[in-house]
N, C-alpha and C positions, 0 to 999 in steps of 0.2 A: 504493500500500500504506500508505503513510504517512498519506494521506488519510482511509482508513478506519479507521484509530488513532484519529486525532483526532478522527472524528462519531462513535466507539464511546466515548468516553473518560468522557461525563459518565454514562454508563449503567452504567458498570465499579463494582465493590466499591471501598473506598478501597485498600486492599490493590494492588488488580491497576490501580487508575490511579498507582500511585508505579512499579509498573515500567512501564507505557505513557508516564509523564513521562520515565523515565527513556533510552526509545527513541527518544523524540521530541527529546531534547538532544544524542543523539549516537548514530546509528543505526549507525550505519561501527562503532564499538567493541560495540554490543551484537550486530552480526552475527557477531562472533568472539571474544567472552567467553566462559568456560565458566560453567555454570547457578549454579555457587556462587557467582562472582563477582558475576552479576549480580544473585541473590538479597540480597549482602551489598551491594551500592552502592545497592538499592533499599530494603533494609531491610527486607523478607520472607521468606519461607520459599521454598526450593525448588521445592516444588507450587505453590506461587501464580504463581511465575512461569510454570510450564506451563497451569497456569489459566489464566491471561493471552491465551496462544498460543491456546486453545481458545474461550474468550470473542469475541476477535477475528475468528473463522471458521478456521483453520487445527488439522492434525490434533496438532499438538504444538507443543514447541519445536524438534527438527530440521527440522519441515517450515517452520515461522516462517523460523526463521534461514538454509535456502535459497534461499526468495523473499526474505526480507530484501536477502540478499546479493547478487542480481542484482537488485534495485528501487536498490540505491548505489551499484553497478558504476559505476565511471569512464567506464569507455570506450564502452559501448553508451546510456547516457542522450541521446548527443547525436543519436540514429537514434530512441530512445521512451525514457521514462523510468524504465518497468515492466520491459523485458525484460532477459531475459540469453544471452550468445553461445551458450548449451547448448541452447536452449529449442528443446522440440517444437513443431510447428503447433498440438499441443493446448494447448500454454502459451501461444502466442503467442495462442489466439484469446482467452482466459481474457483476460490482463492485460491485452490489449487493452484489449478487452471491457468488463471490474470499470473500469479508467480512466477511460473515456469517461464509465460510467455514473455513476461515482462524482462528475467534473466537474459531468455537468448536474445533478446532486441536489443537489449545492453553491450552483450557480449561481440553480435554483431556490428556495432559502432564502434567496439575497443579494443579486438582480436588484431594485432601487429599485422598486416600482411606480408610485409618483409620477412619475418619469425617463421611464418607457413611456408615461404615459400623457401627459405636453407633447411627448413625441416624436409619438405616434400623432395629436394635435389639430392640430401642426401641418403634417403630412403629407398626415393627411385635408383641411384646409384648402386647403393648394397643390392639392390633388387636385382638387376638388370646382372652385377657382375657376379652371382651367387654367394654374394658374403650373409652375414647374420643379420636377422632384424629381432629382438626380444624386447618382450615388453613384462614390462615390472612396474606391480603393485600391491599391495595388503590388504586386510579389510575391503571395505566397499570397493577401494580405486584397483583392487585384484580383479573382482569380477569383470569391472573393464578394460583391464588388461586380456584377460577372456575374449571379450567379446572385440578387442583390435587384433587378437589371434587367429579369429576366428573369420574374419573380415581380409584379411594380409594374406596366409593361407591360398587362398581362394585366389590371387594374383599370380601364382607360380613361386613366388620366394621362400626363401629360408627361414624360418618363423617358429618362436617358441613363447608361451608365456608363462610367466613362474613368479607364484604368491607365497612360497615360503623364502622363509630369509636366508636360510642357510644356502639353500637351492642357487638363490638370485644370485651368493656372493660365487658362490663356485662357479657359476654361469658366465658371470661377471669377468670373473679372474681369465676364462678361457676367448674371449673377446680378442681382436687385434682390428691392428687398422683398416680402414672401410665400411666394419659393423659399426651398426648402430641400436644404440638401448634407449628405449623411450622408458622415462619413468613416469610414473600418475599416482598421484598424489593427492589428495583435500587440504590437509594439514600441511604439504614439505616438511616436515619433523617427523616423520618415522625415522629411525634408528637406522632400519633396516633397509631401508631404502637410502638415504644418505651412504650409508657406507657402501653399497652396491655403484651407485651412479659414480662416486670421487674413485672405487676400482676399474670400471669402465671406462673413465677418462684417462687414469694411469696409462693403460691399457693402449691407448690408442686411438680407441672408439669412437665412435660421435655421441655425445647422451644428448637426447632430445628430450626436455622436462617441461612436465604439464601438471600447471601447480599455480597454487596462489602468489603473486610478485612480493618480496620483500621478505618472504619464509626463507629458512635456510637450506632447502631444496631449489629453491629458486635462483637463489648465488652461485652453485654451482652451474647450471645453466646458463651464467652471463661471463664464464671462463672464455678464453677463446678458444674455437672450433669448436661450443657446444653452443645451442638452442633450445631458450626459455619461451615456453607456449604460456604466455601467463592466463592464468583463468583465475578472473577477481567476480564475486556474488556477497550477497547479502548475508551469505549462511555461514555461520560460523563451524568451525570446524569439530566442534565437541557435541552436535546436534545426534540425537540417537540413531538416527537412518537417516545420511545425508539424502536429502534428493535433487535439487536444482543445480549442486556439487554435479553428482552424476549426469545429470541431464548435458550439462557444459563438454561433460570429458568425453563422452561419448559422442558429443558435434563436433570435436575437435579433433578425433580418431575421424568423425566419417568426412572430415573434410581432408584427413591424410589421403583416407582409404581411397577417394576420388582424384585427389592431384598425382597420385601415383599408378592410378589406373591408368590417366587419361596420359601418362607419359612414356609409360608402357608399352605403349599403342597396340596398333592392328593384331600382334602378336596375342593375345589375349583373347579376342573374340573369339578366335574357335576351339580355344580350353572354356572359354566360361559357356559355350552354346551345350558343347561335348559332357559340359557338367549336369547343367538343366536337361537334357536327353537321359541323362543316366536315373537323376532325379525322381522323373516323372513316373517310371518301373517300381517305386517306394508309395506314389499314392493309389487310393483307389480310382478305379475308371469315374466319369461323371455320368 
């Protein structure tokens, strides 16, 4: 919700951006001020601040200040950030929903393209000349390592993914130059991961790192001859089942998965048709 403040804010009247400043410096007190209060800490009129509320997409200031109130809620943020305890399945699917979508819109005005594009050259390179492509991750950002294995694979190349630690470093250790280790991350502070990517670079390798900017996963990423995918969201890293986290790292694999296809070239179409033929002997007739 907060997110949507802030990509609505430069478009607002100056009017109605001193009370959207003013929600953005302390949202918890603007959820439970009454309208005069916050008309007079903003320094506008009454109406303007329900202007505001309506500007934003919401039906007024009591509907604002409902969702407000469960978008700050203490105790539910650490299950999703948007919801709240009261919340119909029609709410739940809404805030979902606005979340996710609001993420990647984000992410799509902030994703480096320069960062995609030494990531994607040296990918397609390992690809093209049969070197290693391995992707390393723990917890949540494992299973998307998974599923960039899974994704990779399917292009012809040399492709492993590996979510235990010990695995990653021995993996790690047998690296040289050309390979490349993408790591993923939510946090950049896994132990395990750390230590794996600074072997990997020892090594030779390229680490390709997909990860929050300013973590210390991320700094090794800004070595030279490696590539920091930054992926920055709302959600903090200690949330019980990230999900807008994953939603990111997995646009960020399928925007690999495609810049490396698409360089690949012609030579792929008819391993990937030769696949879908095979395929189809797995489902039932229609």
């Amino acid at each position: 919700m907060l997110e949507r403040v802030k990509a609505a804010l430069p478009a607002l009247p100056p009017a109605e951006q001193r009370v959207a400043k003013l929600l953005l410096i302390d949202a918890r007190a603007f959820a439970s001020l009454p309208v005069s209060e916050l008309a007079d800490r903003a320094h506008v009129s009454k109406p303007t601040v329900v202007r505001f509320c309506r500007s934003v997409g919401y039906d007024g200031l009591a509907d604002f200040k409902l969702k407000l109130a469960g978008s700050v809620n203490e105790g539910v943020p650490f299950v999703h950030r948007a919801v709240d305890e009261d919340d119909k399945p029609g709410d739940l699917i809404v805030k979902v929903v606005d979340n996710a979508v609001a993420a990647l819109l984000h992410y799509r005005n902030d994703a480096a393209s320069h960062a995609f594009e030494r990531a994607i050259a040296a990918l397609t390179e390992a690809g093209a000349n049969g070197k290693r492509i391995e992707f390393y991750g723990v917890g949540n950002s494992g299973i998307v390592a998974q599923d960039a294995q899974h994704k990779f694979f399917r292009l012809g190349v040399n492709t492993i993914a590996c979510s235990d630690g010990h695995v990653q470093l021995m993996s790690a250790t047998m690296l040289g130059p050309g390979d490349c280790a993408v790591v993923i991350s939510n946090s950049g502070r896994s132990r395990d991961l750390l230590d794996a990517a600074e072997i990997a670079r020892k090594k030779g390798a390229t680490t390709i790192i997909i990860t929050a900017s300013g973590s210390p996963l991320a700094q090794l990423g800004q070595a030279p001859g490696q590539v920091l995918l930054a992926v920055d969201h709302p959600e903090d890293y200690d949330r019980y089942s990230p999900m807008v986290s994953r939603l990111l790292h997995l646009t960020a694999v399928d925007i690999l998965t495609t810049g490396v296809a698409l360089r690949l070239g012609q030579k792929l179409r008819p391993m990937l048709q030769e696949i879908k033929r095979n395929l189809r002997s797995k489902r039932y007739a229609s």
